[in-house]
ChimeraX commands (.cxc) that place a marker at each C-alpha (Angstrom):
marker #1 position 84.80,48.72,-106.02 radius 0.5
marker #1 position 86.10,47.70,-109.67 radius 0.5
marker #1 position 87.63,51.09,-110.44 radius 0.5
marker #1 position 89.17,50.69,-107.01 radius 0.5
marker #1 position 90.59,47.02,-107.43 radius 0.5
marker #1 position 91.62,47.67,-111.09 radius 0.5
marker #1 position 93.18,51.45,-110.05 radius 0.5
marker #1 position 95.26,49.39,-107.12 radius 0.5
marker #1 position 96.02,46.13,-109.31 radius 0.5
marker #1 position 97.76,48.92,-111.64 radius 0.5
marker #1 position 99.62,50.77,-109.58 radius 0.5
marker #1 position 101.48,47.55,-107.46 radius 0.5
marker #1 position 101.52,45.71,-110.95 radius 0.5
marker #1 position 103.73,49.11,-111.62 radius 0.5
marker #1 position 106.10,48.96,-108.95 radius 0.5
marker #1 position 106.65,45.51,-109.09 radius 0.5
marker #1 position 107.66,45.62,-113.22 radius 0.5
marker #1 position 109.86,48.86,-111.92 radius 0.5
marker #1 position 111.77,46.10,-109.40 radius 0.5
marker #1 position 111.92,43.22,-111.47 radius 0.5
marker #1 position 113.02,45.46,-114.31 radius 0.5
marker #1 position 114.64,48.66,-113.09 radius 0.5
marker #1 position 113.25,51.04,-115.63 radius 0.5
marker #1 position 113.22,54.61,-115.00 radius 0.5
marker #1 position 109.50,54.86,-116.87 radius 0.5
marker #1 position 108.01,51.37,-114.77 radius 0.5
marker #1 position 106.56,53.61,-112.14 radius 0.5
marker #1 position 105.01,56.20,-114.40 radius 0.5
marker #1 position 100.98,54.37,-114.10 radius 0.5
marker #1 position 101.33,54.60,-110.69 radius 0.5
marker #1 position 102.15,58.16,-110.51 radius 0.5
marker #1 position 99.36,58.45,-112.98 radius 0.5
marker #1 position 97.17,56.32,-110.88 radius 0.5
marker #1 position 97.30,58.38,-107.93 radius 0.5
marker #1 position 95.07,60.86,-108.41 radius 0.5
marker #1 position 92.39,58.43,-109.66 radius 0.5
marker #1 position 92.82,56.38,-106.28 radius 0.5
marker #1 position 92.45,59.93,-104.51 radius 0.5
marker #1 position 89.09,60.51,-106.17 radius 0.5
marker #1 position 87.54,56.79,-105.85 radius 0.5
marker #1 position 88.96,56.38,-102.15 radius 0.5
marker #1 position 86.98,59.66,-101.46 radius 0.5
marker #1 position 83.83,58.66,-103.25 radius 0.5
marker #1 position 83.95,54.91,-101.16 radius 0.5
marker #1 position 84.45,58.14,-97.89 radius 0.5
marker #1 position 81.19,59.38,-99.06 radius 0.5
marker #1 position 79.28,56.54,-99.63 radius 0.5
marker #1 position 80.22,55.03,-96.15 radius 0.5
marker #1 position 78.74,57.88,-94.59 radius 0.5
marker #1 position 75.65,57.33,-96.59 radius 0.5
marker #1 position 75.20,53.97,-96.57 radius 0.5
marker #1 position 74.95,53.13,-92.58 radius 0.5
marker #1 position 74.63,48.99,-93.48 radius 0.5
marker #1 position 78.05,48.68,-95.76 radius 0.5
marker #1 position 79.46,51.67,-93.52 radius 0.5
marker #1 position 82.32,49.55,-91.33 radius 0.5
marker #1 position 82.85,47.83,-94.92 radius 0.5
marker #1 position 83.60,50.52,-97.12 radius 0.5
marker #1 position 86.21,52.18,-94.14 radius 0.5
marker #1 position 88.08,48.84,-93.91 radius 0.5
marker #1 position 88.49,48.83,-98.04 radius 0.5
marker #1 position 89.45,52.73,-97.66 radius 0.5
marker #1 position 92.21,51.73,-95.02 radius 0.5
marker #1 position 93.29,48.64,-96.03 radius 0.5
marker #1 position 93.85,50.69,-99.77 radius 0.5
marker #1 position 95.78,53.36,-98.26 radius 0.5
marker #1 position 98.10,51.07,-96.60 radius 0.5
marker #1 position 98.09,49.34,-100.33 radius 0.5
marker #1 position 99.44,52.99,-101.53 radius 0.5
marker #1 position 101.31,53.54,-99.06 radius 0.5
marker #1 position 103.28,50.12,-99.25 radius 0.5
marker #1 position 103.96,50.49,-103.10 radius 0.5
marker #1 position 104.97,54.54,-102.99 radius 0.5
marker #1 position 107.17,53.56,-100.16 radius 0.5
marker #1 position 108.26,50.68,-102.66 radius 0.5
marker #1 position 109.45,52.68,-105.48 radius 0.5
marker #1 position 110.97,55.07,-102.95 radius 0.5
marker #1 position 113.11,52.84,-101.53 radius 0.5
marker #1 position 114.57,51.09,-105.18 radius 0.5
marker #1 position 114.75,54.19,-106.60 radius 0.5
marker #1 position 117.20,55.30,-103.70 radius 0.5
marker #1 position 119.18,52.04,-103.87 radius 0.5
marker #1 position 117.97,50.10,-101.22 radius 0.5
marker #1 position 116.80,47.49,-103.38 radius 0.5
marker #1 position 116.90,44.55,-100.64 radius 0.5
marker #1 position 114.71,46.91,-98.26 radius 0.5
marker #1 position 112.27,47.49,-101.53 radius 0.5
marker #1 position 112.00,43.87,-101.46 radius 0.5
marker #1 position 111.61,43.22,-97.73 radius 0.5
marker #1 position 108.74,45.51,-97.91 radius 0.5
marker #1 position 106.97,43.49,-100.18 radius 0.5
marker #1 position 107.40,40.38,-98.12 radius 0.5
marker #1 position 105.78,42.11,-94.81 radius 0.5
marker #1 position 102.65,42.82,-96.81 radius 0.5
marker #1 position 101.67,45.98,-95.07 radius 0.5
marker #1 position 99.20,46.78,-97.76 radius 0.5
marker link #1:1,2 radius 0.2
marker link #1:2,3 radius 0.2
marker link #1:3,4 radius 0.2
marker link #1:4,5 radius 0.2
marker link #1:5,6 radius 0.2
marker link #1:6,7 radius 0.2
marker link #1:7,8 radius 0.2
marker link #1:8,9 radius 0.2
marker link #1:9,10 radius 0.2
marker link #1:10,11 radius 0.2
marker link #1:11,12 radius 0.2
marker link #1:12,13 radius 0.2
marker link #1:13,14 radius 0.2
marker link #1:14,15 radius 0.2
marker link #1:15,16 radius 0.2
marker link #1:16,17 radius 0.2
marker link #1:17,18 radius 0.2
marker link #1:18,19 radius 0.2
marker link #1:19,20 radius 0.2
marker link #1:20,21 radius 0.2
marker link #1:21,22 radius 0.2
marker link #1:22,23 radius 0.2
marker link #1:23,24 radius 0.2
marker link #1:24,25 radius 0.2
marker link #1:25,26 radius 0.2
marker link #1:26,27 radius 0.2
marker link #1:27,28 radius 0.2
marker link #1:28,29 radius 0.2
marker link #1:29,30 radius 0.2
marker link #1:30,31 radius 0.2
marker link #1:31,32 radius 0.2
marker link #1:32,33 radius 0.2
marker link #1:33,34 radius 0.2
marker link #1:34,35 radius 0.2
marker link #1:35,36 radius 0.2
marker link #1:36,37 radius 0.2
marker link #1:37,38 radius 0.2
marker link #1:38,39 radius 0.2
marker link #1:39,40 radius 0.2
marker link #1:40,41 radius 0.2
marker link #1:41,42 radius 0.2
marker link #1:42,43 radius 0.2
marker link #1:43,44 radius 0.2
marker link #1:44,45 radius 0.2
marker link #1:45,46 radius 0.2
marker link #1:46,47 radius 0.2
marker link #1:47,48 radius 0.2
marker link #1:48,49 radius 0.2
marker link #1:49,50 radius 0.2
marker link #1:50,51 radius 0.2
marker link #1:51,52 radius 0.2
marker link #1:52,53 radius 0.2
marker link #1:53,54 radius 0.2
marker link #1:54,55 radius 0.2
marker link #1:55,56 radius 0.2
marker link #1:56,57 radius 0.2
marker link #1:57,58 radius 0.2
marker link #1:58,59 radius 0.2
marker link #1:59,60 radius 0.2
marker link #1:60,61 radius 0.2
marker link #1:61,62 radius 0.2
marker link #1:62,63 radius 0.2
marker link #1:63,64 radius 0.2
marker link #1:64,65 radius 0.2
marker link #1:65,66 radius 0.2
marker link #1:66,67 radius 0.2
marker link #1:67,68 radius 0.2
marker link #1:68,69 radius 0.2
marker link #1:69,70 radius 0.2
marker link #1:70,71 radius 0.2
marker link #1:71,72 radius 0.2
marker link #1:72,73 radius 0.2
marker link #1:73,74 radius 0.2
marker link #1:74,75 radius 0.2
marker link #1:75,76 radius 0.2
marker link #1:76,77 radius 0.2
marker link #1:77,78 radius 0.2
marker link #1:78,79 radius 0.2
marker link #1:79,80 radius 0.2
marker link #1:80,81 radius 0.2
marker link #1:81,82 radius 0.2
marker link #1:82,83 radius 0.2
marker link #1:83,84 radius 0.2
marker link #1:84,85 radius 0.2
marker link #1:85,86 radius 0.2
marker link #1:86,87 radius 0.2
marker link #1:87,88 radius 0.2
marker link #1:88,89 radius 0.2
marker link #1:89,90 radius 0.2
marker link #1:90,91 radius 0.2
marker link #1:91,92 radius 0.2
marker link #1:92,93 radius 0.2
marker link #1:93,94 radius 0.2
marker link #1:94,95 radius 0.2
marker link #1:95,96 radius 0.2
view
């Protein structure tokens, strides 16, 4: 769950120094962060299946980090195509 936390906390801390900022090399951790979320998001898969007790636990930290992902790509996405006030409204809904 640390590699998970810390792999999340680095990727939003990205996109939000790529708003506040603007810099074309702000987003590069989370691009480089993405495949490292794959791989722990599908090891937290397997261990849910394994471990019946923490089972409904470890699927709501799998979802609930998707959304997380989801929520900052769609971040970057959206200042990078100029839409920097629906960037921003995007971080106020909190969908990750």
């Amino acid at each position: 769950m640390g590699r998970l936390r810390r792999t999340l906390l680095s990727m939003e801390s990205a996109t939000w120094g790529y708003m506040v900022i603007g810099r074309a090399e702000y987003p590069e951790p989370h691009r480089q962060q993405a495949p490292v979320l794959e791989v722990t998001l599908k090891t937290a898969q397997a261990l849910s299946r394994d471990e019946l007790l923490s089972q409904p636990v470890l699927a709501q930290v799998v979802e609930m980090s998707r959304r997380k992902q989801f929520e900052t790509q769609e971040m970057i996405r959206l200042f990078r195509s100029g839409d920097r006030i629906g960037a921003m409204m995007l971080l106020e809904t909190d969908v990750g």
